[in-house]
C-alpha positions as CSV (number, residue, x, y, z in Angstrom):
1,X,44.3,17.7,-101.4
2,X,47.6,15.3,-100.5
3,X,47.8,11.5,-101.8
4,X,47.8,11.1,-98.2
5,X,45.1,13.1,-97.2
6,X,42.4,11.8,-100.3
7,X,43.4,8.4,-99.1
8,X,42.1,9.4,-95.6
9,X,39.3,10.5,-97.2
10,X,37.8,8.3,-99.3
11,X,38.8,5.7,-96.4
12,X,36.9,7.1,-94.3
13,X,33.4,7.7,-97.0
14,X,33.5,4.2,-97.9
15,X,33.6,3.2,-93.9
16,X,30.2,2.4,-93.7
17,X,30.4,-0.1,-96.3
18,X,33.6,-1.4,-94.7
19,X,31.7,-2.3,-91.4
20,X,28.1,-4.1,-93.2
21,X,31.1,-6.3,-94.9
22,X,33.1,-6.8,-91.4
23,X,29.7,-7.5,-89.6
24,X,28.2,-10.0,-92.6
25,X,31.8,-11.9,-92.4
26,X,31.4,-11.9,-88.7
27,X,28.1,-13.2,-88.6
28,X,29.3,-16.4,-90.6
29,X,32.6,-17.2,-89.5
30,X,34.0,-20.4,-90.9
31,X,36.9,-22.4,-89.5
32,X,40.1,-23.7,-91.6
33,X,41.2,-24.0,-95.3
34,X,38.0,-24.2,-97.0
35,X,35.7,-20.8,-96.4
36,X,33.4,-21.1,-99.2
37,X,30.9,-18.3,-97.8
38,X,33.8,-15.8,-97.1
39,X,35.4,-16.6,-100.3
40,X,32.1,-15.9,-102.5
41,X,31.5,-12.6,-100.6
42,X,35.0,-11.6,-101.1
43,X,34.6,-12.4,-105.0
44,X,31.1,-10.3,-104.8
45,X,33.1,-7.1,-103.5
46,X,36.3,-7.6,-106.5
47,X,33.9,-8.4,-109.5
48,X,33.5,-4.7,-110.5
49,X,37.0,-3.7,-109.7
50,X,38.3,-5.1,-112.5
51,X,41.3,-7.0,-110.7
52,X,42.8,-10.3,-112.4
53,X,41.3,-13.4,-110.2
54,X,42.5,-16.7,-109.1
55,X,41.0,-18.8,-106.5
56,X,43.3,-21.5,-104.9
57,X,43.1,-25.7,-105.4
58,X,43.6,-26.8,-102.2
59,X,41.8,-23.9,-100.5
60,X,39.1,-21.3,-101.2
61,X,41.8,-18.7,-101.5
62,X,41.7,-15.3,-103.2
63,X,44.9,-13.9,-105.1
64,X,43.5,-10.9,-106.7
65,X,46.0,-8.5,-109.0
66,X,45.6,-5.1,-110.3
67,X,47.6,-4.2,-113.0
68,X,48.7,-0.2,-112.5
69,X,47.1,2.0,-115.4
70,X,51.3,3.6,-115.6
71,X,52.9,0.4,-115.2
72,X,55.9,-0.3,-117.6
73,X,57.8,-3.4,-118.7
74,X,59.4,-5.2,-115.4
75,X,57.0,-3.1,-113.3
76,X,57.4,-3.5,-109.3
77,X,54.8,-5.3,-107.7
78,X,53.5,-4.8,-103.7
79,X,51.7,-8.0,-101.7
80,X,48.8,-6.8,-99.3
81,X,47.5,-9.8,-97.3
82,X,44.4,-10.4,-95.2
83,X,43.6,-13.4,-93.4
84,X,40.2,-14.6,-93.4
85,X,39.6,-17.6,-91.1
86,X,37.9,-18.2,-87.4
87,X,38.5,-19.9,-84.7
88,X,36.1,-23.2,-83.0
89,X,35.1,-20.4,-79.8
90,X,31.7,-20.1,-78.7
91,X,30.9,-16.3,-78.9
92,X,30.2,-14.4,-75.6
93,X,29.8,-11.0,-76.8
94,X,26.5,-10.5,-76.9
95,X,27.5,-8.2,-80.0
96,X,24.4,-7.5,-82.5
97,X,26.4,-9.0,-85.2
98,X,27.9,-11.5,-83.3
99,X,28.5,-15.4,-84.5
100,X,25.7,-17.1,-86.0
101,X,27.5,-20.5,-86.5
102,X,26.9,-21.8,-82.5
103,X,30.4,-22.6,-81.8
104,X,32.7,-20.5,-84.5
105,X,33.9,-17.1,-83.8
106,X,36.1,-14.4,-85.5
107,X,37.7,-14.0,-81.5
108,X,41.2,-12.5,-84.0
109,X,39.9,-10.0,-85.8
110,X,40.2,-11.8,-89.1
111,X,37.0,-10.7,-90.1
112,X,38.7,-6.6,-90.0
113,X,41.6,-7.6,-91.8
114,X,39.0,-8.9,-95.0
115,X,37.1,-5.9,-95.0
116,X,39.7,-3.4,-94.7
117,X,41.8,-5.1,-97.4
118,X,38.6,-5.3,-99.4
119,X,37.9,-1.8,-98.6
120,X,41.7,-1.0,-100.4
121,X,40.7,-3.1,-103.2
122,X,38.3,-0.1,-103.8
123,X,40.6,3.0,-103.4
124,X,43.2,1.1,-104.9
125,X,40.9,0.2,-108.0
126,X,40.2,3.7,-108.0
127,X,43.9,4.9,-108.6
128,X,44.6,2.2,-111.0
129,X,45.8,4.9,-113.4
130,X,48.6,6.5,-111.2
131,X,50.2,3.3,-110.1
132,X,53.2,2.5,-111.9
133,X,53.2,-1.1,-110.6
134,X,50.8,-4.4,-110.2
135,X,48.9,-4.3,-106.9
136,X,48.4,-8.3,-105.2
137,X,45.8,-8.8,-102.6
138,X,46.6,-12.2,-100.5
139,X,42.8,-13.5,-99.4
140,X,44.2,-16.3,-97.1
141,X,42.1,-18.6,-95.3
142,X,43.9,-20.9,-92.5
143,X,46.4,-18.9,-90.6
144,X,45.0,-20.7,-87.1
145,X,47.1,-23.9,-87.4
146,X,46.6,-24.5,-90.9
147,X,49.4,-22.9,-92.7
148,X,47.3,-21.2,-95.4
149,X,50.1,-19.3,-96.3
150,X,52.2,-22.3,-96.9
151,X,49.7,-23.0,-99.0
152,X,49.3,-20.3,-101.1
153,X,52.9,-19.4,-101.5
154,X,52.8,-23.2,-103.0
155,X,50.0,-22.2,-105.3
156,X,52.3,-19.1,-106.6
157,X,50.5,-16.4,-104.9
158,X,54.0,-14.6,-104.5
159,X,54.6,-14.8,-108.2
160,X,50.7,-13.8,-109.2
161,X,51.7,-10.3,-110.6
162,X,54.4,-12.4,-113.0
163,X,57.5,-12.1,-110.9
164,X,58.2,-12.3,-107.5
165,X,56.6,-9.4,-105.6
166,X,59.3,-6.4,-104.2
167,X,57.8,-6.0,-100.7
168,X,54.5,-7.6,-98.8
169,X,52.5,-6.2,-95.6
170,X,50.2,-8.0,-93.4
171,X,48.0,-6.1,-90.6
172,X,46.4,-7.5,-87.8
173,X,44.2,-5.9,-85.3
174,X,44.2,-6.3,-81.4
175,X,42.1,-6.3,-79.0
176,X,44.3,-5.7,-75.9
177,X,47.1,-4.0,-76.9
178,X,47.9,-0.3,-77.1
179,X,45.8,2.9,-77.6
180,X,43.1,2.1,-80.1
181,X,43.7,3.0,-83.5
182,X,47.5,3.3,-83.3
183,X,49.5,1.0,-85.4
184,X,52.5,-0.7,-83.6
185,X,55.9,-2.9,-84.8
186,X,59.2,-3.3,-84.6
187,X,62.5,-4.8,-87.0
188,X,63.6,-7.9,-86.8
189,X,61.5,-10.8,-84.4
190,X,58.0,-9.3,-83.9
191,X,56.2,-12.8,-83.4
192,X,57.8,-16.2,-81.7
193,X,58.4,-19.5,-83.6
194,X,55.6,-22.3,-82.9
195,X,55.9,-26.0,-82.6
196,X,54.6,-29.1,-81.0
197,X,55.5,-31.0,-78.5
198,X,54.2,-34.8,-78.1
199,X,55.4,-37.3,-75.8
200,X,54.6,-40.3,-74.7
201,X,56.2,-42.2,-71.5
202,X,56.0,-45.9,-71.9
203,X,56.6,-47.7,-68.5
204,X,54.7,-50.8,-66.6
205,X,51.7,-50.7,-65.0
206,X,50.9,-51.7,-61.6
207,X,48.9,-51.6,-58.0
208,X,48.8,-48.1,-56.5
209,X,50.0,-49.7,-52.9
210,X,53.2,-51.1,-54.4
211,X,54.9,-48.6,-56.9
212,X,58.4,-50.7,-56.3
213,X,57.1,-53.0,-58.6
214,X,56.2,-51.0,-61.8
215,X,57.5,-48.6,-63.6
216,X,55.1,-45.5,-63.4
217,X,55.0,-43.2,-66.4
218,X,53.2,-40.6,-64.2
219,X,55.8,-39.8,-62.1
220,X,58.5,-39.6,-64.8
221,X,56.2,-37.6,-67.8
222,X,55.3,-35.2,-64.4
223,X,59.3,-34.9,-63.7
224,X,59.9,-34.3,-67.7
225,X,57.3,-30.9,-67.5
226,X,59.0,-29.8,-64.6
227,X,63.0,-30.5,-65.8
228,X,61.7,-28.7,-69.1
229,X,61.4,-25.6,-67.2
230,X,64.4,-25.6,-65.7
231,X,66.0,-26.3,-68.7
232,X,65.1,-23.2,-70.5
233,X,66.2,-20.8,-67.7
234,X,70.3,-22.8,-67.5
235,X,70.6,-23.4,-71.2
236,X,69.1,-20.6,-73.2
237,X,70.0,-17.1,-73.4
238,X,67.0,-15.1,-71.4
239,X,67.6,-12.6,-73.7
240,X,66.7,-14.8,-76.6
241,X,63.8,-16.7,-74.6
242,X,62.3,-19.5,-75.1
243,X,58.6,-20.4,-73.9
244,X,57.1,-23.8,-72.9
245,X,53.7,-24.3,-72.2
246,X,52.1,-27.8,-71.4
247,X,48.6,-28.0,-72.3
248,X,48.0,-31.8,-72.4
249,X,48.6,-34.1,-69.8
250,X,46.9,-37.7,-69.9
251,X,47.3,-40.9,-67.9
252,X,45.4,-43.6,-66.2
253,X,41.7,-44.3,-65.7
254,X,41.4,-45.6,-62.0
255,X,43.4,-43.7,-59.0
256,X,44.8,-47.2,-57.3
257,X,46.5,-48.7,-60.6
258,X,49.4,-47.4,-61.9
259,X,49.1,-46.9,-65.7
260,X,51.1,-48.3,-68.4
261,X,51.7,-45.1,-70.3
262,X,51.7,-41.2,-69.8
263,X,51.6,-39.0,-72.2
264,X,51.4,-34.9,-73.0
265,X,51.8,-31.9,-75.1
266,X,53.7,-28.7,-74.9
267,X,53.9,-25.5,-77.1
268,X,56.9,-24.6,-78.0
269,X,57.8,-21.1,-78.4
270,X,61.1,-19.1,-79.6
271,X,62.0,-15.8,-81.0
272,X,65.4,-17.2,-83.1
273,X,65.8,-19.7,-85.4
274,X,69.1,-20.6,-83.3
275,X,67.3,-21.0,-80.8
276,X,64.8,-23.0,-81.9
277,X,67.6,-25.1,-83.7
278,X,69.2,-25.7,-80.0
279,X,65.7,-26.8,-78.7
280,X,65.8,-30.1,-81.1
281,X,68.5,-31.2,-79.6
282,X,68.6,-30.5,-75.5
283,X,64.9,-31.5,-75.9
284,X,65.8,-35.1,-76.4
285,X,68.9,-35.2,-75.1
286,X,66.7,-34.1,-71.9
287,X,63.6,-36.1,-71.7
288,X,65.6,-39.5,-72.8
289,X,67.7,-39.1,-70.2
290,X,65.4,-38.8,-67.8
291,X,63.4,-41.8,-69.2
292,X,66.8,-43.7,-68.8
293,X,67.1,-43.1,-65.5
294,X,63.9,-44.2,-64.5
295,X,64.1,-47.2,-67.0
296,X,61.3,-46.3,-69.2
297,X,61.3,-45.4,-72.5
298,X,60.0,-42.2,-74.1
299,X,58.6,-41.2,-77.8
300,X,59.3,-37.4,-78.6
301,X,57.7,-36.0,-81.8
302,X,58.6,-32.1,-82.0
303,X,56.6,-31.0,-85.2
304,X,57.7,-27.7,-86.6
305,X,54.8,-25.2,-87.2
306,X,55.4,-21.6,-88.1
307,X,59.0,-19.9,-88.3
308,X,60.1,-16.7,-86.4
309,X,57.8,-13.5,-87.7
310,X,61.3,-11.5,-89.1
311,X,60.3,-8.0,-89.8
312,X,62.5,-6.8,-92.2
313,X,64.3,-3.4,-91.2
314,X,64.0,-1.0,-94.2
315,X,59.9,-2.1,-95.2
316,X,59.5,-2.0,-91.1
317,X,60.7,1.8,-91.9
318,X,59.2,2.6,-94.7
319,X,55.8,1.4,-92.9
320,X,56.3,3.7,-90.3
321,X,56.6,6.1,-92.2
322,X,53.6,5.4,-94.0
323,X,51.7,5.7,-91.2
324,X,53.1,9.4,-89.7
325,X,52.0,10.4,-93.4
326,X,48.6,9.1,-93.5
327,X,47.9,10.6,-89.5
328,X,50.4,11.7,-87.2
329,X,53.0,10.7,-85.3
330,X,51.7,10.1,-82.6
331,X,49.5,6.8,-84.8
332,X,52.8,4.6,-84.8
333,X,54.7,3.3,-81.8
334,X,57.6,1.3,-81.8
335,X,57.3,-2.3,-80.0
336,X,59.3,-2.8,-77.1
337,X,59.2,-6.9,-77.3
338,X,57.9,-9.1,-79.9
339,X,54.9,-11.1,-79.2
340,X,54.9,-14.4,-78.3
341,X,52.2,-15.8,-81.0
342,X,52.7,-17.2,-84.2
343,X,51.8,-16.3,-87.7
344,X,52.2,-18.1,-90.9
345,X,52.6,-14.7,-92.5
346,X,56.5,-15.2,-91.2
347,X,56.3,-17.6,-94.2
348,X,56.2,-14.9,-96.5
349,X,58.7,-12.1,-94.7
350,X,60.8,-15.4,-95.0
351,X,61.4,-15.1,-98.9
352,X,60.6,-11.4,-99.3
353,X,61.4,-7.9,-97.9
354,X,58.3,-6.9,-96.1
355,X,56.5,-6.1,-92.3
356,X,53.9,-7.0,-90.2
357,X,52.0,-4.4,-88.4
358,X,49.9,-4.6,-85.4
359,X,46.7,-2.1,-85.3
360,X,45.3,-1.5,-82.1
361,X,41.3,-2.1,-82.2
362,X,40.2,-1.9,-78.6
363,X,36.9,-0.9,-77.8
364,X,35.6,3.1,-77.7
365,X,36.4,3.6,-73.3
366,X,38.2,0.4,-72.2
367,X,41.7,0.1,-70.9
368,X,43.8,-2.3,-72.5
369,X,44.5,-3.8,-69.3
370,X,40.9,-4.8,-68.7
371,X,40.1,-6.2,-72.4
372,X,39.7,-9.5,-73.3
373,X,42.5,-10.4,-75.5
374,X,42.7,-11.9,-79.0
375,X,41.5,-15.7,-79.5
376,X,38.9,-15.2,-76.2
377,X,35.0,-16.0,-76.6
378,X,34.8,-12.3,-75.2
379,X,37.2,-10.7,-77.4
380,X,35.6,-7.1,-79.2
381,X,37.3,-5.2,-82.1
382,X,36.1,-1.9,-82.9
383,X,34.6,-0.8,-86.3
384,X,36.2,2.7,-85.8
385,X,39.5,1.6,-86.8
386,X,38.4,-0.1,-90.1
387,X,39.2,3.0,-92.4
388,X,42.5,3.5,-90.8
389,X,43.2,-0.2,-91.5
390,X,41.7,0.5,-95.1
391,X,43.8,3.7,-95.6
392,X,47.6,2.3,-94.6
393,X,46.8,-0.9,-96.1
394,X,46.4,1.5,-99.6
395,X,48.5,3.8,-98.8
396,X,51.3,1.4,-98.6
397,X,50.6,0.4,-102.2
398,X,51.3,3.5,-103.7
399,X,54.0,4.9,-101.9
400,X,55.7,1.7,-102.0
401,X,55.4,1.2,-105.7
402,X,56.1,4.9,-106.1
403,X,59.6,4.5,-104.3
404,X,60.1,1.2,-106.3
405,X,59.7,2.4,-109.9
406,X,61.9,5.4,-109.1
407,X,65.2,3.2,-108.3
């Protein structure tokens, strides 16, 4: 039997363990940086394997390493990550493992991406001897808005193995997207920039009847969402897009008076860090000038949040690869577009070679056109694509430490 095919193999054995972990996690999602329940389960599964253990300080992180039985002196190391948080969405599922926590669900499939990469932690430990390089396993809570990676890159997860690691790999599953079980990516951009946008229109108040005589914020914030539209279509390349999305608007209390301030807040979306570069300036230079020509003023806060998702072209490859090895090729296909999310795993792509890869987990007999997508209270992942999940995230290990040590 092939590498290849006794990864398969053993994936698929230990699959039933894979999916009690999967459904305990998804029965007690937790929200944020601090997962305590996740983090001692995780702990539970890695305390026979005999990987080296840290926990993070500023969140219940897990960097776990395993040192390769045929490692030498300078050894590569390989970064596997999983993300481990929830979201604050009432489950509608109706799933017999679904949310137990009232208004906390694992609507992204965090939940898989723990128990496959716990599942790997198994095979993995169980090759130790023929790996002639240290294996590191990111446990990351707060990818949903709380830059967990940020965080743990602080902590030195990156360096855990005693220099920084040669290549890393995220997966994440999907619920809407392509033919379930197939893995999907592309080089270069395969997820958008994030930021926010907050801004607040200070004008005068006044009666509803005479407008003349104030200066209302309504109209002018109302004029700003609409100009911001037109603004991305005339100054940006549509070939390197840019997305705005207004999801906060707030003014007044009483529909005759006129209010003294407006205020609202936009996503902001781009697949370049040019272009999001560009958008600090014509975004100001934009909504102030509207201000001043309504004679208003205008506060404009655009807070960075996670960087362009850069896949990088050779680990990209090399993943593809990985995957025609492990199945067929027929399990791997290449992303027209990148998607128009965000990831805080673009933190780490961002200071070494690596790739994200998206796994299709849509349910056994439903289109991808009528599933609920990711981050929606009615959003189901299947179990059947755990052990392929489980088997590329090992499989990627090995090879990848196997072509690293022969340079």
């Amino acid at each position: 039997m092939s590498t290849e095919e006794s990864v398969v193999s053993d994936a698929a054995h230990l699959a039933p363990e894979i999916q009690r972990l999967r459904h305990e996690l998804h029965r007690q999602p937790e929200v944020g940086l601090d997962l305590p329940l996740t983090q001692q389960r995780i702990l539970e599964w890695l305390e026979p394997l005999g990987f080296e253990v840290t926990l993070g300080q500023e969140l219940s992180s897990v960097t776990a390493v395993l040192r390769g039985g045929a490692a030498e002196a300078k050894a590569p190391s390989v970064l596997l990550r999983a993300d481990m948080d929830a979201l604050p969405v009432k489950e509608k599922t109706g799933a017999s493992y679904a949310s137990q926590t009232g208004n906390t669900m694992h609507a992204c499939g965090h939940d898989l991406h723990t128990a496959m990469l716990a599942g790997a932690a198994t095979l993995l430990a169980d090759r130790r001897e023929q790996l002639p390089g240290d294996v590191v396993l990111m446990f990351q809570p707060g990818e949903e808005g709380f830059d967990g990676a940020g965080h743990m890159i602080g902590e030195g997860v990156l360096e855990a193995a005693g220099s920084t690691v040669d290549a890393a790999f995220g997966l994440h599953v999907m619920s809407a997207l392509g033919t379930s079980g197939q893995f999907m990516s592309r080089p270069g951009a395969v997820m958008s920039s994030s930021a926010g946008l907050f801004v607040t229109v200070h004008g005068q108040g006044g009666h509803g009847s005479a407008p003349y005589l104030a200066k209302d914020p309504v109209y002018v914030a109302a004029e700003m969402v609409s100009a911001m539209q037109g603004m991305i279509t005339r100054r940006f390349d549509v070939f390197d897009p840019v997305v705005i999305s207004v999801g906060v608007f707030e003014a007044g209390h009483a529909r005759n008076v006129i209010p003294e301030t407006a205020r609202f807040e936009a996503t902001v979306r781009s697949f370049s860090h040019e272009s999001f570069a560009a958008l600090g300036q014509t975004l100001p230079q934009l909504l102030q000038g509207i201000a001043a020509a309504h004679g208003v003023e205008v506060e404009i806060e655009l807070r960075p949040e996670y960087p362009v998702t850069v896949n990088h072209e050779d680990e990209t490859d090399f993943a593809r690869q990985a995957v025609i090895e492990l199945f067929d090729s027929t399990a791997y296909a290449q992303m027209a577009n990148p998607l128009a999310g965000s990831e805080d795993f673009s933190r780490v792509l961002e200071r070494v070679p690596g790739a994200f890869i998206f796994l299709s987990a849509l349910s056994p007999g439903v289109e991808a056109s009528e599933a609920q997508f990711n981050h929606s209270p009615y959003a189901e992942f299947s179990d059947d694509v755990l052990p392929r999940g489980t088997a590329l995230y090992t499989h990627l290990a090995i090879s990848r430490l196997a072509e690293l040590s022969s340079r």
